[in-house]
Phi, psi and omega in degrees: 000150200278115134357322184247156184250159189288322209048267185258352176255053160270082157305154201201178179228139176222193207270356156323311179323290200287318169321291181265006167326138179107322206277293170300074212242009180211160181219096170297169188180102166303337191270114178219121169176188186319299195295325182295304171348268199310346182273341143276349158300341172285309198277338159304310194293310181292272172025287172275286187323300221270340166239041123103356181222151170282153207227139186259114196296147172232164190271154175308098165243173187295344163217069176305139187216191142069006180203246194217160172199128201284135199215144149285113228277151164229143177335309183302349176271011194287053176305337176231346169242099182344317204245348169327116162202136207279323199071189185278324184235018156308171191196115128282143194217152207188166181214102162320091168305310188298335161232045163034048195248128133280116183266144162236135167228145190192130177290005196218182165293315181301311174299333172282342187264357178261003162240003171280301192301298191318299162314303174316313194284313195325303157338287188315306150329316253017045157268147190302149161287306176289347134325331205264063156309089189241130155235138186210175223152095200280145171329306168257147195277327232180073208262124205240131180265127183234129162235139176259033162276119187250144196293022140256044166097291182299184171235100196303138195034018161272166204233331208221077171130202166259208177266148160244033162238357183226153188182112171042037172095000170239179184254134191287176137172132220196188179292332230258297207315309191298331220276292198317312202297328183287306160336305176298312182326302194279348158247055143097306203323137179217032105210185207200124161268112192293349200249206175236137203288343178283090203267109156258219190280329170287355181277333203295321204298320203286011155257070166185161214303359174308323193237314202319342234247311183278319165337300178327292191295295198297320190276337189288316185284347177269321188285337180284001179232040168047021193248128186226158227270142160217158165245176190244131167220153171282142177294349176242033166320296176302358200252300193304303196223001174260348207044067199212158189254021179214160189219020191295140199233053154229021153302117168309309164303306163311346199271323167322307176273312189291349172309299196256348158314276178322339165279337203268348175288342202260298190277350169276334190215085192288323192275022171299144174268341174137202202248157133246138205235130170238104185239140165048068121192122150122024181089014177272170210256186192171172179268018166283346163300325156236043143099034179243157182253185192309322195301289191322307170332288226256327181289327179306321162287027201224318192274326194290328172272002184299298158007274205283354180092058205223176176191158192243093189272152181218116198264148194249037166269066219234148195165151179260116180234051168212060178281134163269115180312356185271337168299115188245042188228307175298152205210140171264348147341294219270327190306331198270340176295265170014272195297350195210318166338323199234035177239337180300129166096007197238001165245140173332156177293314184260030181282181099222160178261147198244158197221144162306174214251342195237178171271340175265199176291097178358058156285171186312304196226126177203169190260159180282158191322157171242031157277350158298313173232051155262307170296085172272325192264014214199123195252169243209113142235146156290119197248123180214166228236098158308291178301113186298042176311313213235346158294357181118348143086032194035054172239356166261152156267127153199107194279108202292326208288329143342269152007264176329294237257297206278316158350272190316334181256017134337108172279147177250328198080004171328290187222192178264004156255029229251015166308128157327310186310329217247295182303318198295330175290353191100311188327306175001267210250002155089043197262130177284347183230095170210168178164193182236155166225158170226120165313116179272167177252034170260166206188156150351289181318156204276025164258326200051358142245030171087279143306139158249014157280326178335319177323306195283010145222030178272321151340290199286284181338305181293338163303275204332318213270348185262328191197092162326315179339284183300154215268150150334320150234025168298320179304295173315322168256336142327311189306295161326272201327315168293333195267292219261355206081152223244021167279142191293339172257349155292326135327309174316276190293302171317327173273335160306317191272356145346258195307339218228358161278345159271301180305319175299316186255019171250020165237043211177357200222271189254128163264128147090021164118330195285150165218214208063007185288066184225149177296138167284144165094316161288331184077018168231128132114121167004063159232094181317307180267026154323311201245327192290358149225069192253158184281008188262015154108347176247116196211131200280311195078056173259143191219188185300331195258337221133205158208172184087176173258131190293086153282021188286162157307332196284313161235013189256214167261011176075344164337311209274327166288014160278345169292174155255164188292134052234000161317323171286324166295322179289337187278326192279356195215131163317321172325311206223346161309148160310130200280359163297337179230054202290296182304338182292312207259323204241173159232102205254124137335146185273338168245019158298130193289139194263151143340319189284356202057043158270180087350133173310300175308243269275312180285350156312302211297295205283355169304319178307298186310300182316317202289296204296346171303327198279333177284343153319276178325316170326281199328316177285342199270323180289286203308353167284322177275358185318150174087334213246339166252105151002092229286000178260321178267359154299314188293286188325310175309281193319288192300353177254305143356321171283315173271001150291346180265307156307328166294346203265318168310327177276325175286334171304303193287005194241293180304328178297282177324303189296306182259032145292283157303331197275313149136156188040021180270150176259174180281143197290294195288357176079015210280182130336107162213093143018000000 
């Protein structure tokens, strides 16, 4: 028996099943290598659960009928969109009533086999087959899994476990690895750096013949699932594992040993994808040691892989993190605009920068990087946090993708494409290298994210990142159907709670944009001043008279003039800011009034009150499927549901208390306040 659970591929038989039994007894295929392989090992596998026997590959004939048929895409499969082209990993799928055939087409293996998974969950879902007219063609060039798995096993922000790829210095690979790569296969992923960008010194190791060997073995298993393998490697590799006494990286000698480190990585692993690099921040080594710039950094390592299609994501979380809090002018806000605006157009073609989704650390609520619409010539992912560090730590339900959706549908005002979505996808500026990555929550546990809801946004991401479009809660429920099954009220109540959990726990947590109320170093659970007089630059500034912080140009940190207009005006005045991020941009007074005719005080108090009511409901809307969820993962749910509802009371009763005393207003409404 697997150690592990299926998630969102736990096939199932629904009343789809009993319809077409019978029917799908064969499998044509234009197509032959790893990935068809492997795409037919699915469609036996789904296949046989949902019409009860595995369907038999046949050689191609002239009057194919009764089964599925893998196709070489031609214009004529095009059924539902004009303007429709598949690309290398695009797909149509459609269903021949007259020879009971389902065509999936695609010009390449990655498209037939990301449109075979798409055909399963339709299945899995319960929707009719003869419905199914699709053209689809993902959104993003480069949809990417970033793990902070370090090689001995833990996980730096991890929630749900150990590693399953590291264990005391050596590399793990099993039934787990295969499990995973399919899993990744199946919402789109096509590549995944395994390490962690915080590279220490035995990780230092693993572009060399120490690891390269396992390394190997790990990319043969990701390229048969259309996926390619990258590290995180250190910038001062040559100085670290190299002996050499600079690591400068307009050193003749650094350029050499990365020359030919990179070449011997190309002959052991020709389908390798590149480096991700964390340079100059958090105390990682970088070329500001010597008075060189990111540009300088990142192209030097851009050349040693170009040769090979190899490429260099480069992360822009770059900051001064020995801030003295009595400066109220220095903004860690302000750094990633700072360190890399005035660098566009000066990096290599297979550079991208990979940029946070916020100017801070994935909070609950931030305004988006306004480094998005700086970079026109400099190609870009949005990089956002599967793993809930500041979100509840996957001991919360909080469903991201909502988030993610208001990102993504971000105006920059760059240009007249100037959406977060249309640069990041490329569309803009015509950039060949763009996409989105995500810090992932998978871990050991047999759930593999701790949570099991958790799922739905390691799930979700990978929709999102294949088709910007789709709505939140469409994503949300597709996810329900695949994981718990097509009962309308288990579909129901699970997408409710969903849908009704970043807002419950950003009114429990953080008010009007502010965050960092959190115990340090863990990051969980209420400590308003934790952080605030601290070196990393994050601080609400709450006094007697109020709270948030002034970023305005006039009188602030100048923050709010890194947007482009019309952003920049509105971000500058209390007036027209948005009031979710009233507190990011301002320092507001407690009675000043909100839209809502609240108060600034009163809407901390009852926002507070609120977020535990909504976890109340959760709780009731879960406790409504008894009988109707598998009684172990019912019990598991309930019990991460329990301690979110007692963590949601401490955070109420703690924020509440603090800007109580601080002040002196009482709650309108009279409720228990400390």
């Amino acid at each position: 028996m697997c150690s592990f659970e299926k998630c969102w591929l736990n096939y199932a038989c629904n009343e789809m099943s009993s319809k077409y039994a019978g029917i799908f007894k064969s499998i044509y295929s234009d197509f032959d290598g790893t990935v068809t392989g492997n795409t037919i090992a699915e469609i036996k596998e789904g296949f046989g659960i949902f019409f009860g026997k595995e369907p038999v590959l046949l050689e191609k004939q002239a009057n194919m009928c009764d089964g599925i048929w893998l196709k070489q895409y031609e214009k004529s499969d095009n059924k539902a969109a004009d303007e429709f082209e598949p690309g290398t990993e695009g797909y149509s799928i459609y269903y021949d009533g007259e020879n009971q055939l389902i065509v999936v087409a695609a010009s390449g293996e990655n498209g037939v086999m990301y449109g075979v998974f798409e055909l399963l969950r339709i299945i899995q879902s319960g929707r009719d087959i003869c419905d199914i007219n699709i053209c689809h063609a993902p959104k993003m060039p480069i949809r990417m899994i970033d793990h902070w798995d370090n090689i001995m096993g833990d996980i730096e922000r991890g929630y749900s476990g150990d590693s399953f790829f590291f264990k005391e210095n050596e590399i793990l690979f099993g039934d787990r690895t295969k499990a995973y790569a399919r899993m990744m296969a199946s919402i789109g992923i096509n590549a995944i750096t395994i390490n962690n960008v915080n590279v220490h010194e035995v990780e230092s190791y693993l572009i060399t013949d120490r690891f390269l060997g396992m390394m190997k073995k790990y990319s043969d298993l990701f390229v048969s699932y259309g996926i390619k393998l990258y590290l995180s490697v250190n910038f001062a590799s040559p100085m670290q594992i190299g002996g050499l006494g600079v690591c400068d990286p307009l050193d003749d000698g650094v350029i050499k040993w990365w020359n030919e480190t990179s070449r011997h990585v190309y002959e052991v692993i020709p389908e390798f994808g590149g480096y991700l690099v964390k340079a100059d921040s958090e105390g990682r080594p970088g070329p500001f040691t010597y008075g060189r710039t990111h540009a300088d950094g990142a192209n030097m390592l851009a050349k040693s892989v170009s040769p090979f299609g190899g490429n260099v994501v480069w992360r822009c979380f770059v900051y001064n993190c020995k801030q003295d809090w009595r400066d109220r002018k220095t903004d860690r806000a302000r750094a990633a605009y700072d360190n890399f605006a005035g660098l566009d157009g000066q990096f290599d073609d297979n550079v991208i920068l990979q940029i946070k989704n916020g100017p801070m650390d994935f909070q609950v609520r931030e305004p988006v990087s306004p480094l998005f619409g700086a970079m026109k010539k400099t190609n870009m992912f949005l990089e956002v946090q599967a793993a809930q560090e500041y979100t509840g730590q996957q001991r919360h339900i909080c469903y991201l993708v909502p988030m993610w959706k208001e990102i993504l549908d971000f105006d920059t005002h760059a240009s007249d494409r100037g959406c977060i979505s249309e640069i990041v996808s490329g569309k803009a500026y015509g950039n060949r290298l763009c996409g989105m990555a995500a810090v992932t929550n998978t871990g050991d546990d047999a759930n593999w994210t701790g949570h099991d809801f958790a799922a739905a946004n390691l799930f979700g991401y990978g929709m999102l990142c294949f088709d910007t479009e789709r709505s939140a809660q469409d994503i949300a429920a597709e996810w329900a159907a695949c994981t718990f099954g097509i009962d309308k009220e288990i579909v129901d109540n699970v997408c409710r709670m969903l849908i009704m959990s970043w807002p419950a726990y950003e009114k429990y947590t953080s008010p009007l944009g502010i965050g960092w109320m959190v115990n340090p170093s863990d990051h969980y659970g209420p400590n308003v001043d934790g952080y605030e007089y601290d070196v990393w630059g994050t601080y609400h500034r709450a006094d007697c008279k109020g709270v948030g912080i002034d970023r305005s140009a006039a009188t602030g940190t100048g923050y709010a003039a890194q947007y482009n207009s019309p952003w920049r005006e509105l971000y500058e005045r209390v007036e027209t800011t948005p009031e979710e991020l009233l507190l990011f941009f301002h320092h507001i007074s407690y009675d000043h009034v909100l839209s809502t005719k609240k108060t600034v005080i009163q809407h901390i108090y009852d926002t507070h009150f609120e977020g535990v009511e909504d976890v109340e409901r959760m709780i009731g809307l879960w406790k409504a499927l008894e009988g109707k969820i598998d009684a172990a993962r019912f019990a598991r749910v309930l019990e991460r549901l329990t301690v979110q509802y007692e963590s949601s009371k401490e955070w109420r009763d703690r924020i509440n208390t603090y800007f109580y005393r601080m002040s002196g207003i009482a709650d309108s409404k009279g409720r228990t306040i400390y």
